[in-house]
N, C-alpha and C positions, 0 to 999 in steps of 0.2 A: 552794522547788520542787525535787523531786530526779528525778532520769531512774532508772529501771528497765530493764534489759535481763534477756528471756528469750530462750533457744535451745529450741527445740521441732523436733524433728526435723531439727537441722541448718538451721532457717531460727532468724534473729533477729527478735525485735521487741522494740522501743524502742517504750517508753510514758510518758507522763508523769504524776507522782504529784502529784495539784492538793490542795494543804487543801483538808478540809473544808467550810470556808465559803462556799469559793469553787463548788462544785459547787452550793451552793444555792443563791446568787446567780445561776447558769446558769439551774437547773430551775423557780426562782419563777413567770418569766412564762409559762410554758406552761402550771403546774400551775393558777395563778390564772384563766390564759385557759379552762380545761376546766370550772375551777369554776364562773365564769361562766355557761358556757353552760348547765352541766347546772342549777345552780340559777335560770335564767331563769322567771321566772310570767307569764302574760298578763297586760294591763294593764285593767282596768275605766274605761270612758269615761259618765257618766251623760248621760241623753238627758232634759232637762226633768225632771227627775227621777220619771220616770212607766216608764221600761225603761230598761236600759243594755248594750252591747256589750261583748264579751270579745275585746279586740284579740289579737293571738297574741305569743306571746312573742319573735318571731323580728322583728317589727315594732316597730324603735328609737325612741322618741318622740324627737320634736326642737321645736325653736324654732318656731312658725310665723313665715310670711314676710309674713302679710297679720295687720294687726288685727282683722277680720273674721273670722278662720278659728278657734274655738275651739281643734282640736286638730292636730296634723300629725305623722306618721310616715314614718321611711324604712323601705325596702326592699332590701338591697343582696346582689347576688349574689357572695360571694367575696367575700375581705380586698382591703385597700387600697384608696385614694382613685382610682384608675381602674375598678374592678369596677362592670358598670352599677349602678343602682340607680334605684329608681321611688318619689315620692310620695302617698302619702295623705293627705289632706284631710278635715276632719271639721267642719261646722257649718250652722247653723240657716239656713235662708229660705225663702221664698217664692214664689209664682209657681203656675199650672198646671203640674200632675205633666208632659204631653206637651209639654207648652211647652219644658218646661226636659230635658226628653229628646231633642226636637228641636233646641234649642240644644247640647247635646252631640254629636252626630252631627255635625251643621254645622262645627265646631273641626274636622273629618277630612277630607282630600279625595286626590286621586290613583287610580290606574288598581286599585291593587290596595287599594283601601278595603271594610274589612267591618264589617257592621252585622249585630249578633247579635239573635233576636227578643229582647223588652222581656220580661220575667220576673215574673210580678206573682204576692205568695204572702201569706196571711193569717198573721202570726208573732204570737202572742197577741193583743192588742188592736189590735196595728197592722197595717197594710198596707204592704209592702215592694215597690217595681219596683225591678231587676236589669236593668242592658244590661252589655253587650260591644261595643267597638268598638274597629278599627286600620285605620293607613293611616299616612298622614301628619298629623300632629298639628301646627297652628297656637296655639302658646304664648304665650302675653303675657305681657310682660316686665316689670311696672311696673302699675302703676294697676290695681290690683284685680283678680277674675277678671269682670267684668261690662262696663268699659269702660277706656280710655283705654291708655296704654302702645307700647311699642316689638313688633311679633309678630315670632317666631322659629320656621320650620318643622324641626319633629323627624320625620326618616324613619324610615317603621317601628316607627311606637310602637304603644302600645296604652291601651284604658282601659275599666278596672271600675267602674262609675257608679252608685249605689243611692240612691231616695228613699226612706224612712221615713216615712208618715204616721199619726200618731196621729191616734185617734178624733176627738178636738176639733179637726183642723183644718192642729194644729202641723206641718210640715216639717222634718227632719234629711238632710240632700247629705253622703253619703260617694261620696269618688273617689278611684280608685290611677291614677295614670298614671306612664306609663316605657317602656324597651323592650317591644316585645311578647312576645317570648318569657318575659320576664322576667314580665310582666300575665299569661300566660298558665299560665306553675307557679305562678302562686301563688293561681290562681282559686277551687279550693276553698277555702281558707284563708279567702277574701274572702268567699266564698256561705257559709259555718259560718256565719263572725262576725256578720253583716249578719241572720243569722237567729236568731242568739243574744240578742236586744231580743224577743221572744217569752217569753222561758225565764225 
């Protein structure tokens, strides 16, 4: 490594002359991180294989946490393991469409809780309901999303809720939940995708 000195008007600056190799060793992980992104494609999720959804590209697929839940996705606003982030959930079941709309709503409670109307839209052969809801968000911690487990209230969350139902009957439950503000930019995203199992 050598040192450089210029004088440019009577001021100096010292710089330092790094090999080669080593600048590229520097510039790698930005250059990869940009790659990244810019080459990012949605992810195709099949529904029965009768439709299937165009998840967005900005939407990380990860592990799910239940053996039950087909697919699961983060959300996360801004780098780093502190930046909020909200989960999506993707699988198959059952029940009455308002039933289990009503059981969603019920998970929210507190003085400033909102319940957005129910959104019902024909998307090619299926039928799609849409809510919105936030407040305070009662989370179970363990034992499935349907019973048993430890509850954990998150203030201020929010959650995008969609049922799918195909012609014959079938049921598909996608849900984003997380901060609200956070459910709240990413709402188109969510209303696209959920209307893309038409297309």
């Amino acid at each position: 490594m050598s040192v450089l000195n210029r004088c440019v008007l009577n001021r100096c600056v010292v710089s330092l002359a790094l090999p080669a190799f080593l600048l590229v060793v520097v510039a790698n992980p930005t250059n990869a991180q940009a790659q990244d992104a810019a080459t990012a494609k949605p992810v195709t999720v099949d529904v029965f294989g009768a439709g299937s959804l165009e998840v967005p590209a900005s939407f990380k697929k990860t592990t799910p946490r239940s053996r039950i839940i087909e697919h699961e996705f983060s959300i996360q606003e801004g780098e780093g393991d502190d930046a909020p982030s909200a989960r999506m959930t993707m699988m198959a079941a059952g029940g009455d469409v308002k039933a289990n709309l009503e059981r969603w709503k019920n998970q929210f409670s507190g003085s400033d809780k909102k319940i957005g109307e129910s959104e019902e839209k024909k998307q090619g052969d299926w039928q799609t309901h849409v809510i919105e809801i936030s407040g305070n968000f009662s989370e179970t911690m363990g034992g499935g999303p349907f019973s048993g487990g430890r509850v954990v209230k998150r203030e201020d969350y929010g959650m995008l809720g969609a049922i799918l139902v195909h012609p014959e009957g079938r049921k598909y439950f996608v849900k984003m939940i997380g901060p609200r503000t956070l459910i709240e930019s990413n709402r188109d995203a969510f209303k696209k995708m959920i209307a893309s199992i038409g297309e």
